[in-house]
Each structure stands twice: as C-alpha cells, then as structure tokens.
C-alpha positions in Angstrom: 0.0 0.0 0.0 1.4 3.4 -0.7 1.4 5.7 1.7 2.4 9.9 2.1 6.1 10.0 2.2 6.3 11.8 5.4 4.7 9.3 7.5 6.8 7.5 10.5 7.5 4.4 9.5 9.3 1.8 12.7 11.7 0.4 10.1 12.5 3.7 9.0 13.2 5.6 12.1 15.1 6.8 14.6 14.2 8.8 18.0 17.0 11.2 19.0 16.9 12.6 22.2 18.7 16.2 22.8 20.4 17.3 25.6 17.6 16.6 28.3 20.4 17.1 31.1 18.6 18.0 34.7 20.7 21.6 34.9 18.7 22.8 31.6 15.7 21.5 32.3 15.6 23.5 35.3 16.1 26.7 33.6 13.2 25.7 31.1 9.8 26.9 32.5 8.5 24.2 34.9 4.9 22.8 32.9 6.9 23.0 29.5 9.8 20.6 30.7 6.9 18.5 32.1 5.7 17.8 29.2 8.2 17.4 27.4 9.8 14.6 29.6 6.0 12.9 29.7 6.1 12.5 25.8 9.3 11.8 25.9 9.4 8.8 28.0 6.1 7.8 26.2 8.2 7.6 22.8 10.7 6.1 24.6 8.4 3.3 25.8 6.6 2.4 22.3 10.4 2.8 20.9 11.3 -0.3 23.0 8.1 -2.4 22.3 8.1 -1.6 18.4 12.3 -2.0 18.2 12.8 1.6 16.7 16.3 2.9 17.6 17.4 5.5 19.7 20.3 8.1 19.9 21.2 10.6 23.1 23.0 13.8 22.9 24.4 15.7 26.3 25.4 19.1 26.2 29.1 20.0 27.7 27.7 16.8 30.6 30.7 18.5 32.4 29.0 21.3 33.1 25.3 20.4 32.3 25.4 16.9 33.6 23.8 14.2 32.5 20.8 12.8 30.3 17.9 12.8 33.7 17.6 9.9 35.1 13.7 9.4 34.5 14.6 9.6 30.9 18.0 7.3 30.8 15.7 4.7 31.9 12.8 4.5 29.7 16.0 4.3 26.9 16.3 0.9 25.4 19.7 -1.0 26.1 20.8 -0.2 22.9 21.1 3.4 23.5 23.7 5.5 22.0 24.8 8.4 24.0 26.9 11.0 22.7 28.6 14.1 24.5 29.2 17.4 22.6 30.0 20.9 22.4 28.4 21.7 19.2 25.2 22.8 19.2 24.0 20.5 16.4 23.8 16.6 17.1 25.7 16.4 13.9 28.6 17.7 15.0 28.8 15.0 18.0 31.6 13.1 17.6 30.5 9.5 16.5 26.7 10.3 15.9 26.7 10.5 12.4 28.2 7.3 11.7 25.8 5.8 14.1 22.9 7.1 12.3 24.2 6.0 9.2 24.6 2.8 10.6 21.1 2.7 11.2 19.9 3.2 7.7 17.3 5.2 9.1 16.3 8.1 7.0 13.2 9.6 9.4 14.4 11.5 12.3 12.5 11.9 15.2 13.9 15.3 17.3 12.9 15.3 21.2 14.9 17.8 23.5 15.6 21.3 24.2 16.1 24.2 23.1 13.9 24.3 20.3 15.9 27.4 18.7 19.3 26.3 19.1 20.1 22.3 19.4 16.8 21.2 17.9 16.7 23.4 15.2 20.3 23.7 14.1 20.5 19.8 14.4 17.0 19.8 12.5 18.3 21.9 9.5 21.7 19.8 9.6 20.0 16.8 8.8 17.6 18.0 6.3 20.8 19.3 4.3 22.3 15.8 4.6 18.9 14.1 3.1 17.1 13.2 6.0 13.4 13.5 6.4 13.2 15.3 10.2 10.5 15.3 12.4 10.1 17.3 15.2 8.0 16.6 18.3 6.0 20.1 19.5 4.8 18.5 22.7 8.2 17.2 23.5 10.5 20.0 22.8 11.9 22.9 25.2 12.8 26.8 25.4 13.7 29.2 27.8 11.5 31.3 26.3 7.7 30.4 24.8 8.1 32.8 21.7 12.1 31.3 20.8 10.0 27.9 20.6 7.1 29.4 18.7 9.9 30.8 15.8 11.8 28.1 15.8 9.0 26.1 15.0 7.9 28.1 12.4 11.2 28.4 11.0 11.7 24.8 10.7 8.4 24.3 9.3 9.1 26.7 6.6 12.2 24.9 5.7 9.9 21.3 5.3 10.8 19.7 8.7 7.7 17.8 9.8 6.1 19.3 12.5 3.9 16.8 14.5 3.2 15.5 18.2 4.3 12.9 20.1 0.4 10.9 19.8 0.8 11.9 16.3 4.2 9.6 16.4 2.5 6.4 18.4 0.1 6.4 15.9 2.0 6.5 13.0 4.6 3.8 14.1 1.4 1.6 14.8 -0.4 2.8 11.6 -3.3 0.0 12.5 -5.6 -0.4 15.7 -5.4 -4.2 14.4 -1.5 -3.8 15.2 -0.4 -6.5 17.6 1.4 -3.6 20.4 -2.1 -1.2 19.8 -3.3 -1.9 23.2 0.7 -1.4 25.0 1.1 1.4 23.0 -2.3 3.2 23.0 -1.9 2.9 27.0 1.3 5.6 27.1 -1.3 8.0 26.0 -1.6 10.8 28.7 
C-alpha cells in the first residue's frame, strides 16, 4: 500500500533525544519541561516495544550533567549516548556514523532548546537528506516565543512538525497492530 512519504514508518526511524540534562531543564519553564519529559518517555516506551532505535545527545555533561535519570531509563539498552559541544547533534563526535549505521532516513527530534540544538540539528540533517520530524509536545525553550519561531522556522524549511500521539500512531499505523493496546496505553 502506498502511503504519504512523510509518514513515520518503525523500520525507517530513529528517535533522537537532545540534551535533556537535569541543569537545563531546570532553567526551562517548569509545565513545559513536564511535558516534554512525559512525551518523551512515552516515545521512549513504544520505541522499545516496536524495536525503533534510539540516539542521546548531552550538552558540555561536564557542566550540564547528564541525560535525567527518568529519561535514561525509559532508553532501550541499545542506547547510544553522545557528549558534545556543538550545538548541532551532527557535530557530536561518533553520531553520524551511528545514524548512518542505522539506515534510518526519518528522524525523530525530542529535547531542548527548540531554537538552538533542535533546530540547528534539524536543519543539519535536512541538508544531509534526512526526512526530520520534530515533536512540539516534546520539545523545550527558555522562552515560549524562541519555541514558537523556531517552530515556524523549521516548518518553513519542510521539517515535519507533529506530536508525540501523532508519532504512536503513525509507528502503529493500524488499531489491528499487535502492540495497539501497549502502546495506546502511554497516552496521557
């Protein structure tokens, strides 16, 4: 059956988590980073029942610290984790041959901030052929309106921007699917 290029496909994706260190989350208003560490452990979860592969960034851990811990443990045992200095996931030493590895083309962005790390890693990726998809329910700023452009820059520039239910569905594609009931239970 053919279906519209830019929906998620499990064989064809990849969940990346950005920078969801404890010390930036606390700078990020409090119901935001909520939120966004809800949907992300959700995605998490169905990304372990339905096999999808994921990939951790940390920003400067030195200083930042590391991925929280909520979040580290939803991660499948496969986890990648990748420290960096760049503000683009690209520039992480070791994640792009990782994710080339993967043969995974659709890139699922979770993390903060939205107008630096997400988007310049976003835009990265687009110019290196990957179809990105950015989560709006599971992504971070400092600032509502810096997440708000961002957004609408990256949308202007074809990233896909969807939701985190938007993503469970898509991965399931069918309530007839054999994890609809596991996964249709991480809904909040």
């Amino acid at each position: 059956m053919n279906t519209h290029p830019t929906l998620l496909r499990t064989l064809d994706s990849v969940l990346v988590i950005v920078d969801m260190q404890g010390k930036l989350s606390a700078v990020m208003p409090e119901i935001d980073a909520a939120l966004m560490h809800e949907n992300t452990i959700s995605l998490l979860e169905a990304a372990k029942n339905l096999a999808i592969p994921v990939l951790v960034t940390e920003q400067y851990p030195q200083g930042l610290g590391q991925t929280e811990a909520s979040v580290r443990a939803a991660c499948p045992d496969t986890t990648q984790i990748f420290e960096k200095t760049s503000f683009s996931c690209t520039g992480a030493s070791g994640f792009m041959p990782a994710l080339e590895q993967m043969k995974s083309k659709q890139v699922i962005l979770v993390g903060q901030e939205a107008h630096v790390c997400i988007m310049q890693t976003a835009l990265d990726l687009m110019t290196l052929g990957y179809q990105v998809h950015v989560v709006e329910d599971a992504i971070c700023a400092r600032k509502a309106e810096h997440k708000f452009y961002a957004l609408q820059r990256l949308q202007a520039q074809n990233v896909v921007i969807t939701n985190y239910e938007s993503v469970l569905f898509e991965w399931l594609r069918d309530a007839a699917h054999p994890d609809f009931k596991t996964i249709s239970q991480l809904l909040n």
